[in-house]
Backbone as CSV, one residue per row, in Angstrom:
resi,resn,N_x,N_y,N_z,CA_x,CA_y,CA_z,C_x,C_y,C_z
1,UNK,93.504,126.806,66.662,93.699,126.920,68.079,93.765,125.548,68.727
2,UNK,93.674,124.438,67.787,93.759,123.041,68.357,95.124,123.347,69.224
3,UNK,95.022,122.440,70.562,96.088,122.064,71.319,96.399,123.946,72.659
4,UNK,96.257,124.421,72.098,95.928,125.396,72.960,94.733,126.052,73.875
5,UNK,95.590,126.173,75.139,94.529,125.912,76.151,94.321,127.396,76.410
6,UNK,93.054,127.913,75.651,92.842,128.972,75.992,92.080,129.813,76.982
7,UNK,91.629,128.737,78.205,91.088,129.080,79.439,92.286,129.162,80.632
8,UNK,93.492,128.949,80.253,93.998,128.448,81.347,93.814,127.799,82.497
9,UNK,93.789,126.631,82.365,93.077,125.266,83.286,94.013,124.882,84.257
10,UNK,95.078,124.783,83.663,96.539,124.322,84.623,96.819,124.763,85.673
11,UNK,97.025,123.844,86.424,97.127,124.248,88.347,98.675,125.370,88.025
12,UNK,98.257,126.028,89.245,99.129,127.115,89.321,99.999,126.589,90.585
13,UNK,101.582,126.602,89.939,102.631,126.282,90.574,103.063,126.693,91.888
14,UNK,102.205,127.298,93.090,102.575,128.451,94.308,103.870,127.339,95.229
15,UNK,104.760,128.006,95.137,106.197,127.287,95.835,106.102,127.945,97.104
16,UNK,106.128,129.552,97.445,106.250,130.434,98.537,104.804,130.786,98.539
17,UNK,104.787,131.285,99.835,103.713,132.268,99.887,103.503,133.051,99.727
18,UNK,102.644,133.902,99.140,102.326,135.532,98.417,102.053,136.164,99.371
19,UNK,103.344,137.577,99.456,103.030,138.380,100.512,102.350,139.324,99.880
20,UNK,102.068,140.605,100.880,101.769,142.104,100.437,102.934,142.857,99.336
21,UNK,104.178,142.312,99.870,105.688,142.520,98.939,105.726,142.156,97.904
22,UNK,105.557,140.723,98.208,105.459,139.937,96.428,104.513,138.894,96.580
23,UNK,103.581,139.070,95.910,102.334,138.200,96.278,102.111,137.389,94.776
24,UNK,101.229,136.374,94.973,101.133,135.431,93.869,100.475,136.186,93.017
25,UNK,100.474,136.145,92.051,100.064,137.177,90.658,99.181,135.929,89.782
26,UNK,97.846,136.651,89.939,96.821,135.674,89.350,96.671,135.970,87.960
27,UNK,97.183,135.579,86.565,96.665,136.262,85.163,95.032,136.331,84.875
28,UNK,94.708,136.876,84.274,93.523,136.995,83.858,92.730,137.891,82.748
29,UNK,91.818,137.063,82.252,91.753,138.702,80.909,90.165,139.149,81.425
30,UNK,89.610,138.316,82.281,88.509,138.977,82.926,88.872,139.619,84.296
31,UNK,87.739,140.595,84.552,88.171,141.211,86.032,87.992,140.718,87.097
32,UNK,87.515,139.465,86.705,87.618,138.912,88.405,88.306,136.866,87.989
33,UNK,88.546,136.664,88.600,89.292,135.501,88.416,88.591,134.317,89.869
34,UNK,88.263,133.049,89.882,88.076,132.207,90.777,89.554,131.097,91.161
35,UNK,89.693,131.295,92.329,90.985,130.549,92.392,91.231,129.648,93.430
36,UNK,91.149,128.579,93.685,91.298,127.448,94.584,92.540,127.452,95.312
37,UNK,92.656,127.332,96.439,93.696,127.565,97.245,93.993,126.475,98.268
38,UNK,94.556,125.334,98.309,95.052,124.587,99.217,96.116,124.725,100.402
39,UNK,96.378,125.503,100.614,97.245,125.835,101.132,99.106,125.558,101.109
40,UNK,99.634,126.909,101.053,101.049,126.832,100.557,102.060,127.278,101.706
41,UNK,102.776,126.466,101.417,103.767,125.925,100.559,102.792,124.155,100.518
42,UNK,102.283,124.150,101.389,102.150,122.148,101.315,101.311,121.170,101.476
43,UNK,99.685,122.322,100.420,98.222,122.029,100.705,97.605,121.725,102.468
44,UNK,97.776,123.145,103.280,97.641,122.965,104.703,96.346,122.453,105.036
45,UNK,95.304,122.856,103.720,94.205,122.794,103.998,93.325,122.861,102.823
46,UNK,91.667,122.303,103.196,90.903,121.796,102.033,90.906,122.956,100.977
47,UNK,90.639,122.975,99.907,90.380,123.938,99.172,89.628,125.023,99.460
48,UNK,89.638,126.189,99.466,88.966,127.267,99.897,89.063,128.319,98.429
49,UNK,88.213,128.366,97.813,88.093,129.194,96.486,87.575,130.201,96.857
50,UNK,88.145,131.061,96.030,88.524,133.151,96.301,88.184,133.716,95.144
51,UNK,87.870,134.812,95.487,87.332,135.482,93.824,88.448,136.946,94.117
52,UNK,89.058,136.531,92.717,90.626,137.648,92.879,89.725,138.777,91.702
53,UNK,90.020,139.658,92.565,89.264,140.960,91.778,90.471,141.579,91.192
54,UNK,90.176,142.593,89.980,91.112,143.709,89.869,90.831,144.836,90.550
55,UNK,89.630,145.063,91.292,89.190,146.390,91.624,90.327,146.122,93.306
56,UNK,90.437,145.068,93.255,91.198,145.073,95.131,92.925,144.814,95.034
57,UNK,93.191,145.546,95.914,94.597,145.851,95.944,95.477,144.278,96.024
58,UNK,94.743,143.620,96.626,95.414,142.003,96.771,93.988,141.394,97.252
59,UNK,93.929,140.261,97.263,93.429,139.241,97.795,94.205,138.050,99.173
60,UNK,93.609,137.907,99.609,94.411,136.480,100.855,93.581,135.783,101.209
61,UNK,93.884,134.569,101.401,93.013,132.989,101.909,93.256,133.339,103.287
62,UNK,92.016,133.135,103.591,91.964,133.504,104.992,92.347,131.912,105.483
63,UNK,92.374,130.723,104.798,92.648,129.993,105.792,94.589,129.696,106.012
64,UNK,95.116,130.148,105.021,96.731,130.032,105.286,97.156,131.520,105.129
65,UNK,96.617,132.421,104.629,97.147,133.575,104.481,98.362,134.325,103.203
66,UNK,97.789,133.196,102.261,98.662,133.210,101.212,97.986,134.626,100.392
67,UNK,98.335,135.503,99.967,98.131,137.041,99.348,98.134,136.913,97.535
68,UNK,97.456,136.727,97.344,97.180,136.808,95.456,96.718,138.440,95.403
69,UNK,97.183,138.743,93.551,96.933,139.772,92.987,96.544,139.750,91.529
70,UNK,95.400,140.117,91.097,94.717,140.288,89.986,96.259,141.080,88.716
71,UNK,96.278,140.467,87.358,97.133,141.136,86.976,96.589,140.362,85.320
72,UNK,96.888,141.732,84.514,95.808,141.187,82.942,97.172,140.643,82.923
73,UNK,96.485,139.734,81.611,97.001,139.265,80.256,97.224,140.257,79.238
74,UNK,98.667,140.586,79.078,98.703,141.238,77.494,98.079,140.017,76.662
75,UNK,97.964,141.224,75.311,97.327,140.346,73.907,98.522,139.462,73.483
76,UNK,97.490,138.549,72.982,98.398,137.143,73.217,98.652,136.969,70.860
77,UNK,99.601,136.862,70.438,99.658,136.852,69.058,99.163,135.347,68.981
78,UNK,98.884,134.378,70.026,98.734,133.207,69.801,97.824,132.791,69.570
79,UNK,96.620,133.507,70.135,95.518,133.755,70.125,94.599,135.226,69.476
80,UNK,94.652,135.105,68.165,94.127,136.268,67.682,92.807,136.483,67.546
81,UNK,92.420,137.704,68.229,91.289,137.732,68.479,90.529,137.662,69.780
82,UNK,91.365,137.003,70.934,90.869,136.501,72.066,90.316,137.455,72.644
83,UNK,90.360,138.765,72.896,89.992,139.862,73.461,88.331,140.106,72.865
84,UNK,88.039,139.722,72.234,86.571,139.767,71.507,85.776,138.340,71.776
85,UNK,86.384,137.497,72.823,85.746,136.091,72.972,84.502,136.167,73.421
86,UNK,84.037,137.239,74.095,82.960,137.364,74.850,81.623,138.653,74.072
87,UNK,82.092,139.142,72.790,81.650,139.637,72.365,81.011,139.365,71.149
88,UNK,79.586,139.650,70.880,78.376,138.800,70.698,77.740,139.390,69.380
């Protein structure tokens, strides 16, 4: 698994803003995800971190109003096994 980043660390690319229509789609293989939000399109504002649930229909930063949505990870062949990372 050298060289593969299996937390996904990498800033997430948001160009538009995530509506209710088409909203930013957060991956995740846990059910809740933490996600830093500067504001989009053009960091409006300081970071404001959100906890993107799957149990909620969308999420939005209340300070720009950008709309995220919880959405799994299929099983990854790249990572075999990953689905058992947390299991003890």
């Amino acid at each position: 698994m050298q060289g593969k980043d299996i937390f996904d660390l990498a800033p997430l690319e948001v160009l538009v803003r995530g509506t209710k229509a088409v909203p930013t789609i957060i991956r995740s293989r846990d059910p809740i995800r933490y996600v830093g939000c500067t504001g989009v399109p053009d960091e409006t504002h300081e970071v404001n971190w959100l906890l993107i649930d799957q149990t909620h229909e969308f999420d939005r930063c209340d300070q720009c109003g950008n709309v995220y949505k919880w959405t799994a990870y299929e099983p990854d062949e790249n990572f075999p096994g990953i689905e058992d990372v947390h299991s003890h």
